[in-house]
VOPALO-239565 format. One record per residue (C-alpha): x, y, z; residue number from 1; residue in one letter. Coordinates in Angstrom, 3 decimals, always signed. Example, Ala and Ser with C-alpha at 12.3 -4.5 7.8 and 13.67 -1.06 7.14 Angstrom:
<mivos>
((+12.300; -4.500; +7.800); 1; "A"),
((+13.670; -1.060; +7.140); 2; "S"),
</mivos>
This chain:
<mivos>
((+80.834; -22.485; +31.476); 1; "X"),
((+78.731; -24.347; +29.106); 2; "X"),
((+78.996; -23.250; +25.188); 3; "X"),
((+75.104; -22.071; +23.467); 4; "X"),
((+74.836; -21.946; +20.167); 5; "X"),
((+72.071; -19.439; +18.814); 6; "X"),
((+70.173; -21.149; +15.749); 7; "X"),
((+68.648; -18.326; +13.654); 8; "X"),
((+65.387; -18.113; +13.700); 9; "X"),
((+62.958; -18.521; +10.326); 10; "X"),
((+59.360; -17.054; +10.000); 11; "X"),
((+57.793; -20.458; +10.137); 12; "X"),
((+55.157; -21.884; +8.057); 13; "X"),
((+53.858; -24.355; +9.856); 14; "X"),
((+55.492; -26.519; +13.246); 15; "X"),
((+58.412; -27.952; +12.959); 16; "X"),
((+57.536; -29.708; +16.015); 17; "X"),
((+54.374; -31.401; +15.186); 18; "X"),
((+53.376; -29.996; +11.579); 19; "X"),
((+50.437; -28.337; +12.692); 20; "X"),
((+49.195; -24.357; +12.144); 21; "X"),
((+51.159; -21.614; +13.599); 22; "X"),
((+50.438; -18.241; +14.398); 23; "X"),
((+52.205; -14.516; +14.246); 24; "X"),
((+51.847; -12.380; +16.768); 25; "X"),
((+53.166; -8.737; +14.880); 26; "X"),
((+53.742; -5.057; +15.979); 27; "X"),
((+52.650; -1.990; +13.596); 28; "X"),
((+54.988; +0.301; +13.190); 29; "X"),
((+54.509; +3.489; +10.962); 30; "X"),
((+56.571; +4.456; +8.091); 31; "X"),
((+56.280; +8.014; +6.499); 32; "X"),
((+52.525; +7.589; +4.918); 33; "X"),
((+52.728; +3.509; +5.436); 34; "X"),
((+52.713; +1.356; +8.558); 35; "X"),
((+54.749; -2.237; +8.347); 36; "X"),
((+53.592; -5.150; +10.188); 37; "X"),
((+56.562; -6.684; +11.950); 38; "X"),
((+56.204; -10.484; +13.490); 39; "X"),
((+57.682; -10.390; +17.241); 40; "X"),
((+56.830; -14.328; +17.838); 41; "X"),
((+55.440; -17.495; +16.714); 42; "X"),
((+53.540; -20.558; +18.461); 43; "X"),
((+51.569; -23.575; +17.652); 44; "X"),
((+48.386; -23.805; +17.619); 45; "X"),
((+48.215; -27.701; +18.875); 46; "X"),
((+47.167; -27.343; +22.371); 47; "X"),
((+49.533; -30.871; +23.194); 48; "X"),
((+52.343; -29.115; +21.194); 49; "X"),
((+54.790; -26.214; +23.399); 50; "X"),
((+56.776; -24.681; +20.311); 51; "X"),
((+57.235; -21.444; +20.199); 52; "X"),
((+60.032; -19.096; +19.285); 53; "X"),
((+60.336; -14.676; +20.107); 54; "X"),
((+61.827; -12.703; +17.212); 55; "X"),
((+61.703; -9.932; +20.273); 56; "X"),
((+65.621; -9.490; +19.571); 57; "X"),
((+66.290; -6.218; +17.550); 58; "X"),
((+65.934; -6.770; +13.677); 59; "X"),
((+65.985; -4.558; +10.906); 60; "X"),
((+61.966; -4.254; +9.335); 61; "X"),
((+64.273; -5.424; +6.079); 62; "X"),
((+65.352; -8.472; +7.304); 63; "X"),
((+62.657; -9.678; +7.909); 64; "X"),
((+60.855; -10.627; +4.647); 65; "X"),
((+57.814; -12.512; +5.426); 66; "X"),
((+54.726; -10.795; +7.157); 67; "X"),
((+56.114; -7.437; +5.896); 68; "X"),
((+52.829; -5.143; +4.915); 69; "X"),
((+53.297; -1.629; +3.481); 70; "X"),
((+49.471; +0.195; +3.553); 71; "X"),
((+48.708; +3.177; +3.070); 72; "X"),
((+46.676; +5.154; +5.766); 73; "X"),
((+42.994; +6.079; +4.163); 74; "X"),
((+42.407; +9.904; +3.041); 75; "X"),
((+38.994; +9.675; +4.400); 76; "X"),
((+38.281; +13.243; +5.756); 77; "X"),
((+37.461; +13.373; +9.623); 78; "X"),
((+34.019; +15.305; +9.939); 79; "X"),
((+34.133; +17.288; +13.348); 80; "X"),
((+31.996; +15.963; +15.862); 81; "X"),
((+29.077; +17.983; +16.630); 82; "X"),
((+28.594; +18.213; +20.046); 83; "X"),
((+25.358; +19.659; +20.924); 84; "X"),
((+24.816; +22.225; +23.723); 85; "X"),
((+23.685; +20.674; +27.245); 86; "X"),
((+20.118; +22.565; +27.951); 87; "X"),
((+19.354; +23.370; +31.531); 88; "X"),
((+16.560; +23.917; +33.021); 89; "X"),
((+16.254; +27.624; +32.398); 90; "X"),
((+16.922; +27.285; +28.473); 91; "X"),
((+14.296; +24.779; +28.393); 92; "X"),
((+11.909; +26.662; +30.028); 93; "X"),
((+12.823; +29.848; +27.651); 94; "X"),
((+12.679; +27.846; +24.735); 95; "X"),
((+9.011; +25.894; +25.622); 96; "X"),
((+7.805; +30.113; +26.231); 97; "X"),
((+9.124; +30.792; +22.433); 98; "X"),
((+7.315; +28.108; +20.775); 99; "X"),
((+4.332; +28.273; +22.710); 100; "X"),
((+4.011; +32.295; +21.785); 101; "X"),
((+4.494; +31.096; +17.873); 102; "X"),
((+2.076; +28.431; +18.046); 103; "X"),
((-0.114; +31.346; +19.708); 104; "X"),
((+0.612; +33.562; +16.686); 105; "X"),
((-0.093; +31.281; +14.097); 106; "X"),
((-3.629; +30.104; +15.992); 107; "X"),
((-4.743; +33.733; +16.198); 108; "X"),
((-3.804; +34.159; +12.889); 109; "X"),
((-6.229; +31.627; +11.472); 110; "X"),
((-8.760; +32.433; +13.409); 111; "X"),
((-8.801; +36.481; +12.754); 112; "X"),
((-10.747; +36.921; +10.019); 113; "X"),
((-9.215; +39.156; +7.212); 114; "X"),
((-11.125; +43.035; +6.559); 115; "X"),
((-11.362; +44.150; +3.301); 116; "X"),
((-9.591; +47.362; +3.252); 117; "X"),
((-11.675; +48.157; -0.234); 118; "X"),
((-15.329; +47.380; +1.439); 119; "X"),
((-16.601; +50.476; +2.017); 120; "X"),
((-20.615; +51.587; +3.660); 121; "X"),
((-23.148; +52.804; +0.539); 122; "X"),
((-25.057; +55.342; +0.985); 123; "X"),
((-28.955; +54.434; +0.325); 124; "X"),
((-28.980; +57.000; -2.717); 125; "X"),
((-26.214; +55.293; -4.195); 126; "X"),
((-27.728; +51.776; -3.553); 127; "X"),
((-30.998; +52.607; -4.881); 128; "X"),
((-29.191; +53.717; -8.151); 129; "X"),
((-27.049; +51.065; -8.098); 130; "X"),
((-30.104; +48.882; -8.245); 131; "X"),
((-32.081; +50.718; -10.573); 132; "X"),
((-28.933; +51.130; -12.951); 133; "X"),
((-28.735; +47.067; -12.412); 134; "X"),
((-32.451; +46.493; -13.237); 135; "X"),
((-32.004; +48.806; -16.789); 136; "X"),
((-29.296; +46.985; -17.691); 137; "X"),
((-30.530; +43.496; -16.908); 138; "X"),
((-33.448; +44.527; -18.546); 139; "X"),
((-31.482; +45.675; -22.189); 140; "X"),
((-29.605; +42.333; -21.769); 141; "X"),
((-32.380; +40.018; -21.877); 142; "X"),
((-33.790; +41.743; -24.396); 143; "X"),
((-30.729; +41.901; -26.765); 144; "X"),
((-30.558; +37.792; -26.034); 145; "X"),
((-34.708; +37.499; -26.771); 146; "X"),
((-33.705; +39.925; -30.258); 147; "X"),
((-30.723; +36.909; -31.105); 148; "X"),
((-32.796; +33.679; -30.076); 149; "X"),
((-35.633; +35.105; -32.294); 150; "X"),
((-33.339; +35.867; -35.459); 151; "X"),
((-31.984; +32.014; -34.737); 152; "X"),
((-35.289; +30.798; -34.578); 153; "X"),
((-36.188; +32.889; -37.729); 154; "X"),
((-33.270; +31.997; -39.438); 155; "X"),
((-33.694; +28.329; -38.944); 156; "X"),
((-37.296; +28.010; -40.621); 157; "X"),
((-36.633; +28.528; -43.996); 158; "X"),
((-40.039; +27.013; -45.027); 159; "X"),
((-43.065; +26.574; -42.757); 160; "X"),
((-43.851; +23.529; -41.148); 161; "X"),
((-39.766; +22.209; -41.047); 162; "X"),
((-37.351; +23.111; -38.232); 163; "X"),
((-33.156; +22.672; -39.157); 164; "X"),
((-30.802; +22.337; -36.830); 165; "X"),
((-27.659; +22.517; -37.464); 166; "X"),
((-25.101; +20.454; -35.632); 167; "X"),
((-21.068; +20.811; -36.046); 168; "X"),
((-19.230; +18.300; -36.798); 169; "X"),
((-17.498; +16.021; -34.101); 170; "X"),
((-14.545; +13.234; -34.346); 171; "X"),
((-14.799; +10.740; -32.341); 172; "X"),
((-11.682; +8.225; -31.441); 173; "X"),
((-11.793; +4.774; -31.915); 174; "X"),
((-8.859; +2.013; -30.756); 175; "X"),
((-7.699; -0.805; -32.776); 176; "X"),
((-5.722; -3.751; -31.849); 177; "X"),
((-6.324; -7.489; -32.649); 178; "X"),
((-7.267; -9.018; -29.442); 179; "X"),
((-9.995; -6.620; -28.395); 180; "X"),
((-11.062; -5.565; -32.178); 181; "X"),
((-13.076; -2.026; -31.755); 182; "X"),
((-12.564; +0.308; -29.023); 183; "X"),
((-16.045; +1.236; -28.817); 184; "X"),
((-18.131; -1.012; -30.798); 185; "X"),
((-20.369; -0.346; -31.743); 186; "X"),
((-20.812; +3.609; -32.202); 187; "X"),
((-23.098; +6.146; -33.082); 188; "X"),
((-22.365; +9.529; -34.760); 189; "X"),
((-24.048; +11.932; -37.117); 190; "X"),
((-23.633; +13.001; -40.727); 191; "X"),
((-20.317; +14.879; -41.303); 192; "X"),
((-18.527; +13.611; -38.253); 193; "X"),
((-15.196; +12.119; -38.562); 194; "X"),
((-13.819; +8.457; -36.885); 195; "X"),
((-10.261; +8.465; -35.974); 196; "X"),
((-9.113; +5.253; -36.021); 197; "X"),
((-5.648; +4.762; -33.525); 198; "X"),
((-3.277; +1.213; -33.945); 199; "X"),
((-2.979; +0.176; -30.102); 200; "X"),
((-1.655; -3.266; -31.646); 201; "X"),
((+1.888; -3.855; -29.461); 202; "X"),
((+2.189; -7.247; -30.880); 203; "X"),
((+2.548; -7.336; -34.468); 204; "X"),
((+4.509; -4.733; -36.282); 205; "X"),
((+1.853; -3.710; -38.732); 206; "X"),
((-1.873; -4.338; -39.027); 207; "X"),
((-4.486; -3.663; -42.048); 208; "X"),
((-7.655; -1.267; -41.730); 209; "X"),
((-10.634; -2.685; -44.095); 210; "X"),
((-13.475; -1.209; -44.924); 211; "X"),
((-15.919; -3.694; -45.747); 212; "X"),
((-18.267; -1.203; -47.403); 213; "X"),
((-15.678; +0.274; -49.461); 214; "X"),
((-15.514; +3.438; -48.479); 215; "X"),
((-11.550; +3.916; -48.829); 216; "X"),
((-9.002; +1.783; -49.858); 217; "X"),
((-6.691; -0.680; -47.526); 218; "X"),
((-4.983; +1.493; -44.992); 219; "X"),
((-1.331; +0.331; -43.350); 220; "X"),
((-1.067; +0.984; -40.000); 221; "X"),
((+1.854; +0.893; -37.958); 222; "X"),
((+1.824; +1.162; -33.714); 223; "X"),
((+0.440; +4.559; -33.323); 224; "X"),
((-0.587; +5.340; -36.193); 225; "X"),
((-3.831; +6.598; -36.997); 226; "X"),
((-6.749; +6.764; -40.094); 227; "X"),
((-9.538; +9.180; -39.688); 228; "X"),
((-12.804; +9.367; -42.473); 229; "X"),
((-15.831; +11.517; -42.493); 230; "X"),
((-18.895; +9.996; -42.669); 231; "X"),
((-21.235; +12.127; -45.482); 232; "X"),
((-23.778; +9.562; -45.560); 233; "X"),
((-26.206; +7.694; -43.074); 234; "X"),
((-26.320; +4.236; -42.644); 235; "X"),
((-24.113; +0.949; -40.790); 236; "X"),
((-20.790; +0.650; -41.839); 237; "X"),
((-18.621; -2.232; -40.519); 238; "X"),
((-14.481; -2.461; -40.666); 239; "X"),
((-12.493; -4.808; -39.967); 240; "X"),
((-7.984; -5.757; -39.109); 241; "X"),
((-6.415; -8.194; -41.942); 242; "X"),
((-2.790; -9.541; -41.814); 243; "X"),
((-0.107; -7.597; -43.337); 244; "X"),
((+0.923; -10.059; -46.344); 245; "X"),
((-0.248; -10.909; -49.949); 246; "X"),
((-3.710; -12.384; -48.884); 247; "X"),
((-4.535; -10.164; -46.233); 248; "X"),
((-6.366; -12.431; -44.262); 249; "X"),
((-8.820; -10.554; -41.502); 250; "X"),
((-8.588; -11.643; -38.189); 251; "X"),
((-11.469; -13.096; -36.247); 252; "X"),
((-13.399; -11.487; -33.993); 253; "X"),
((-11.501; -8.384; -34.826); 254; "X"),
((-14.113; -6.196; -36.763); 255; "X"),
((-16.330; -3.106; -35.409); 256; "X"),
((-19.311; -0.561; -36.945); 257; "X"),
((-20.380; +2.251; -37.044); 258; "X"),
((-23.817; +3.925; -37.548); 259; "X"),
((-24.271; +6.994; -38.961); 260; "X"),
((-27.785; +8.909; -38.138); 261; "X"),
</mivos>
């Protein structure tokens, strides 16, 4: 009887045949809250090239050192499948009735108009005093109001001939930047109203206000900030944006008026 000698076998890297790429064929087996990969044989992946070798004998998971994997199994929590109820014919036939009596409910209840519990039928005494009570004070009304517009009127003709009226006093806003100049310009406003002047400027950290008339001094304006003036006098008063340095230059094209009637 011939003698065979076993060769142990080794978790193989590549062929020792031919050199080329091998691969592992491997079992999962679990292990308390871990599974280990165990290799159970090897072959080459030449197609001209037969090596192979079965670690299929019983090993210990370790003795066997390469290819061993220890994961641990995700805690993901399993949502229960929702299975939903097979209909038959019957339920769908009791459930098409159901909606079509809401549908029904909600239609009539659009269409119905809704009484006035409070209305109530006037007799024709009542409605002829209604009226006449109505009339009277209708009547006292317009002539309180005719009493008031006259004292106005009378009020506002201090001397024959010359009518005053007196207007109050509006502001009126106005934007600044450099590239558009005057945010309306030119505008029109009366004696004791008041410009509020607003820095839209988002490129430059600080412009000047001038008033080229002199009517206040050099105002600093930051983004946002704003200047307001009341205008006590008519006339055409023109402003313009400067640079924020030593020289203040103005700006071209950057000015704006206003006229005060």
């Amino acid at each position: 009887m011939p003698l065979t000698i076993m060769m142990p076998m080794k978790f193989a890297e590549k062929c020792p045949k031919c050199g080329g790429f091998v691969q592992t064929k491997s079992v999962r087996k679990s292990i308390g809250l871990g599974f280990v990969e165990i290799p159970i044989a090897q072959f080459c992946l030449n197609p001209v090239c037969d090596w192979y070798q079965d670690f299929a004998e019983a090993r210990k998971p370790q003795d066997i050192k390469e290819g061993y994997h220890l994961k641990a199994p995700t805690l993901e929590r399993k949502l229960p499948q929702i299975k939903m109820p097979e209909l038959s014919r019957n339920h769908m036939i009791v459930l098409g009735g159901v909606v079509a009596i809401i549908i029904l409910y909600f239609i009539i209840s659009f269409l119905t108009p809704l009484s006035n519990p409070v209305d109530k039928k006037i007799s024709q005494d009542k409605l002829s005093e209604l009226s006449i009570n109505t009339t009277t004070n209708t009547t006292n009304t317009f002539a309180v109001a005719r009493l008031q517009e006259t004292q106005k009127v009378i009020t506002a003709l201090p001397t024959p001939g010359r009518i005053e009226v007196k207007i109050d006093p509006r502001s009126f806003p106005v934007k600044i930047d450099v590239s558009h100049g005057f945010i309306p310009d030119p505008i029109t406003i009366n004696i004791s109203d008041t410009i509020i002047w607003t820095n839209v400027e988002n490129l430059r950290l600080r412009v000047v206000l001038v008033s080229s008339n002199g009517l206040f001094e050099k105002q600093l304006l930051q983004e946002s900030d704003r200047y307001q003036y009341q205008f006590n006098k008519s006339g055409k008063y023109t402003f313009a944006l400067a640079e924020y340095n030593s020289t203040n230059k103005e700006y071209p094209n950057a000015t704006g008026s206003v006229i005060v009637r």
